[in-house]
C-alpha positions, 0 to 999 in steps of 0.5 A: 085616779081622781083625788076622791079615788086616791083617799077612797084608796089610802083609807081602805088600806089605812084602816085594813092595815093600821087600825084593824091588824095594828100594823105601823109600817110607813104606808105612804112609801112613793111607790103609788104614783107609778104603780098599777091600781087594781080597785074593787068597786062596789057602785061607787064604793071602793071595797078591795085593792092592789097595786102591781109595781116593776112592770115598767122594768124587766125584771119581777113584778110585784103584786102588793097592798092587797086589801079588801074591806072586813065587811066585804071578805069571804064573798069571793071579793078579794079573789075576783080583785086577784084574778084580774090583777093576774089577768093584767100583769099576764098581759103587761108582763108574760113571761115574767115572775111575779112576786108577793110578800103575803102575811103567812096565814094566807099562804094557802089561799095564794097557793091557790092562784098558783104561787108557792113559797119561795126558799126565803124565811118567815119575815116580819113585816109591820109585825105581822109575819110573812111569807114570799111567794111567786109565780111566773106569769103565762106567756103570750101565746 
């Protein structure tokens, strides 16, 4: 990513996370630089985003950070970025369970991409409460 991306990026979750859900959790955590960035543009815009780290392991994939700009959601956004992340992790890592951590009101909107909640209590994370979820990735036909 160009330095622009990389702002662009941190900015988009900086004010999703911190400023509009008053989430304080370290975002700046040394995932980023080996992870793969899904981003959603709108011309030069940055609007939605994801990270997928583990796919260099052999172990669970996982899809994080997902966010996309107040303004930009409930226009089908958020599920075009998903589906591509899907689309990709499927290709990189079939067969494979992929993982999410998501905030527990939008259990149901994952359920529809195929996740479900795995036996693990509500959590919270930076205050906000959460739930995990997977899926296990098709495999290579």
């Amino acid at each position: 990513m160009s330095g622009r991306e990389v702002h662009d990026l941190l900015k988009l979750r900086f004010d999703v996370f911190v400023l509009e859900q008053k989430s304080l959790y370290p975002e700046i955590d040394g995932l980023d630089p080996e992870a793969l960035h899904g981003l959603r543009r709108e011309g030069s815009e940055i609007v939605g985003a994801c990270r997928m780290t583990g796919l260099e392991d052999h172990g669970p994939v996982n899809l994080g950070r997902i966010a996309i700009r107040a303004d930009r959601r409930g226009g089908g956004a958020g599920r075009t970025l998903i589906r591509a992340a899907l689309a990709e992790a499927a290709t990189r890592a079939p067969g494979r369970r992929l993982e999410i951590e998501a905030q527990a009101h939008l259990q149901p909107y994952y359920e529809g991409f195929g996740f479900a909640r795995t036996p693990r209590a509500e959590f919270l994370d930076g205050g906000i409460p959460h739930v995990e979820m997977s899926l296990i990735l098709p495999s290579a036909a």
